[in-house]
N, C-alpha and C positions, 0 to 999 in steps of 0.2 A: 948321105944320099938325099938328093931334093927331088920334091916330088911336090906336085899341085893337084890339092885337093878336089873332087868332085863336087857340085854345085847340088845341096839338099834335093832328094824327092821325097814326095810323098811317105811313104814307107819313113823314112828317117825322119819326119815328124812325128809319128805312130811309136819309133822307136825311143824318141828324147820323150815321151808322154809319160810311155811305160818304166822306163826307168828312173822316172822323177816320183813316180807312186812309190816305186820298191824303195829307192832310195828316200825317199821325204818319209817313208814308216820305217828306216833302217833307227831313227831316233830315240822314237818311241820302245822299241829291242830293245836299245841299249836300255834305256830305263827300269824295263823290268830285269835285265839281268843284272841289272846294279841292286836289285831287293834283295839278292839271296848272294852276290859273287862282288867280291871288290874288283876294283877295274883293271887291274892287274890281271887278272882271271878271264876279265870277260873278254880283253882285247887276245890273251892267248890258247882261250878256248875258242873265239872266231877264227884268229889263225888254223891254229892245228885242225878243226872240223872241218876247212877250208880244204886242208892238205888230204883229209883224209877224201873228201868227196871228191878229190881231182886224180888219187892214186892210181884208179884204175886207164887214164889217160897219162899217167909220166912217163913210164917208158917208150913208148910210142914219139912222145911230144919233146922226150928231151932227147931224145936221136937225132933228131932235127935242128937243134943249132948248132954251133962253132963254138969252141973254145973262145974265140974273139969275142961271140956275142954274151957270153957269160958274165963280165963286170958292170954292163949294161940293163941287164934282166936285172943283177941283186938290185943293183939302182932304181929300177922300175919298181920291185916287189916290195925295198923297204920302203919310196914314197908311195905308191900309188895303193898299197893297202897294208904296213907292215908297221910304220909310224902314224898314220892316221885313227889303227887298231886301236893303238893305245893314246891317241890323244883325244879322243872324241871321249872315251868313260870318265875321262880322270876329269875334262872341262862338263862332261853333267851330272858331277857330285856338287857340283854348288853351281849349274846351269838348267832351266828346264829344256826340255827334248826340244818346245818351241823354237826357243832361244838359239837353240844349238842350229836347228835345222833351219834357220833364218838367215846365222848370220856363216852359212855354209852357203848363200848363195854368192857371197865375194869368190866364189872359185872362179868365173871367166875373168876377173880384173887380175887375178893371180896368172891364171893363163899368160893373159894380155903379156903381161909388165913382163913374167920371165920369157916369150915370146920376142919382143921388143929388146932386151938385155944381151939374152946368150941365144938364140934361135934365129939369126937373121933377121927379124920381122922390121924392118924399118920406114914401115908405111905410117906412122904414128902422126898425129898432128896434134893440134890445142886439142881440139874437141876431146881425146881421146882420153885426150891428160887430166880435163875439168871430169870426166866421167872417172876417173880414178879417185878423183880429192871429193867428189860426190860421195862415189860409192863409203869412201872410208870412213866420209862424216856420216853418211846411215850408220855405219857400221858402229859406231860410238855412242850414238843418239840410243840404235836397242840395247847396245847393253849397260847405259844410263838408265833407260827406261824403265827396262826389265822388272816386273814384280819378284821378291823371292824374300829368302832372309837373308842371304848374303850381302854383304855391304858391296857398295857400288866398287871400291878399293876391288874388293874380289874378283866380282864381278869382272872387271875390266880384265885382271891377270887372267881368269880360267877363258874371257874370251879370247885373247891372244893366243892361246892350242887350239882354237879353231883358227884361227888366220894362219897360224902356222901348218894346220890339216891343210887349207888350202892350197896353201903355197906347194906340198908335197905332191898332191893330187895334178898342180899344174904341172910341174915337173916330171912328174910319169908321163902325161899325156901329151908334153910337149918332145920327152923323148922318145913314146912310140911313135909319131906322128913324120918323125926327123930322121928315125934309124929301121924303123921294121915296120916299115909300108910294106915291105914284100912280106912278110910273116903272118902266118896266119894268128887274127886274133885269140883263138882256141891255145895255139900254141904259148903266145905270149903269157896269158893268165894261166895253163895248168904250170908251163915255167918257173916265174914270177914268182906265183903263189905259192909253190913246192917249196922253194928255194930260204922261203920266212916262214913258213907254215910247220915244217918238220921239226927245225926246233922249238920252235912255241908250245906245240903236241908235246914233247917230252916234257921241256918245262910243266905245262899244265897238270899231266900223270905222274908227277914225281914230286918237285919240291912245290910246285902252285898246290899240288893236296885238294887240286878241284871236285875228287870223289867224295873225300869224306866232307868236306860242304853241301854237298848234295844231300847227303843222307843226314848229315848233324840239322837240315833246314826241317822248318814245322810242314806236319803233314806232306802234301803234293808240293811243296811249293819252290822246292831244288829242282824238281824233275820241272815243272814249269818255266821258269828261268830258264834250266836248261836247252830248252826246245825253242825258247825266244831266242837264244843265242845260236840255236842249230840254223833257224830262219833267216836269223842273220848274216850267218857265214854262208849256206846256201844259196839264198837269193838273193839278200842286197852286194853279197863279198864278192862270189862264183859267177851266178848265172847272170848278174846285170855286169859283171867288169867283162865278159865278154863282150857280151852288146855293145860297151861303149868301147872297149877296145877298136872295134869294129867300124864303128861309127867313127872315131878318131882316124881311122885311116882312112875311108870314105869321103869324109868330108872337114878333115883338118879339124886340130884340136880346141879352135872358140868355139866353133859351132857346137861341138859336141858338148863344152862346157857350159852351154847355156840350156842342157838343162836343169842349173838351180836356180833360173826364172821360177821354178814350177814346183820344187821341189819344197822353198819357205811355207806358200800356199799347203802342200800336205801334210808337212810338219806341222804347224799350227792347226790341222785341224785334228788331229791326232791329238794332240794337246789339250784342246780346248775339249774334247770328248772326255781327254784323261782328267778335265778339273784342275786344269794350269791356269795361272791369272795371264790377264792381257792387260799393256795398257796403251791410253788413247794416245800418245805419243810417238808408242812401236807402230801407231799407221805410215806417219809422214815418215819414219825414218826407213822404215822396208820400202817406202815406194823412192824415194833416196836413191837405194841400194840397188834396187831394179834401172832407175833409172840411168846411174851411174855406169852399170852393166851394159844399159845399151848404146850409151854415150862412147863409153868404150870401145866398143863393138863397129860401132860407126865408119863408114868410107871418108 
């Protein structure tokens, strides 16, 4: 089903703002719940707290689709928050939360390219293409740059799960945007979510053994983690994949993608508050990345 997107208002500026906050401190989460949970843990205890805050909405919300639309949804649920769970911990064990959430703003060039590919999109020109080979060369420039211990070698591989986050996050957004215009956002995410989220939950209370890590951690500091990770799967997982859900059928899935304009900017402050280094090179190469985005973006 085709369908043409609505032309931004107001409000959906307000809303790509808000969601670029929760989202650009979704980073910073993950970091503390890497103090006390390996990232195994922490991407399946975002799932399943995920599932569990949507339970009181699934039976209501899964009455509502077709059999048809079910091989769709899994698709949606394990790119759009079910593989990304787990590749965002696993790249900032040897990425900072900065890093991570900087080079998370390639998500519209990921858009773009699978839009252009497999989505009809065939309005592409040069312009569109040099904002791609831009963005990419930002993208390589920060995690050259990058202060850390990890060697650049590293570096490079744990950045590529974040291009591949992207690339999933494109592909969610580019198939609710293609197939469930008509569905309500609400529906799509308690769906979705249910669908990755339930088995993660068991995993997590069974063989992930994320209880007794709680309680084997020093002092508060499992129940803290903990609560980073609840916020995580709450806010940045639940209540913002609505909004953009939303947003995505509203007004098609670059626009909505562009809020990681905004989201690099939160993450790095985030960061630089946590006592993460910066360096003077990750300037030109994020504005690169922005720029690249918008190159892309372009008529």
């Amino acid at each position: 089903m085709e369908t043409t997107p609505n032309s931004p208002e107001t409000k959906d500026y307000f809303y790509l703002i808000g969601l670029a906050v929760v989202w650009g401190t979704s980073y910073i989460l993950i970091k503390r719940g890497l103090d006390v949970f390996t990232p195994l843990q922490v991407a399946t205890l975002r799932l399943g707290i995920s599932a569990v805050a949507l339970a009181p909405l699934a039976y209501v919300h899964l009455r509502k689709i077709s059999w048809g639309q079910v091989p769709l949804l899994v698709v949606i649920g394990i790119t759009g928050t079910g593989l990304p769970s787990f590749l965002f911990p696993y790249a900032q064990v040897h990425l900072s939360s900065s890093l991570t959430g900087m080079l998370s703003a390639l998500n519209p060039l990921c858009t773009f390219l699978l839009a252009w590919l497999f989505f009809a999109d065939k309005s592409a020109g040069r312009r569109q293409f040099i904002g791609v080979l831009l963005g990419l060369l930002g993208a390589v420039m920060l995690a050259w740059a990058a202060p850390g211990e990890a060697g650049q070698t590293t570096q490079f591989a744990y950045a590529g799960l974040v291009l591949f986050a992207c690339f999933c996050y494109a592909t969610s957004s580019n198939l609710v945007a293609a197939y469930f215009n008509d569905v309500s956002s609400l529906t799509i995410t308690v769906c979705s979510f249910f669908i990755v989220g339930v088995p993660a939950l068991i995993w997590a209370l069974t063989a992930g053994a994320v209880v007794g890590t709680i309680t084997a951690a020093p002092a508060n500091e499992g129940w803290w983690a903990l609560a980073c990770v609840t916020g995580l799967a709450i806010g940045s997982t639940v209540l913002a994949s609505i909004i953009f859900f939303r947003m995505v059928q509203r007004t098609g899935p670059v626009f909505s993608s562009t809020v990681s304009y905004i989201i690099p900017l939160v993450a790095l402050l985030w960061g630089l508050f946590d006592g993460e280094g910066f360096a003077a090179l990750q300037i030109p190469a994020i504005v690169l990345v922005l720029a690249g985005v918008a190159l892309s973006r372009g008529k």
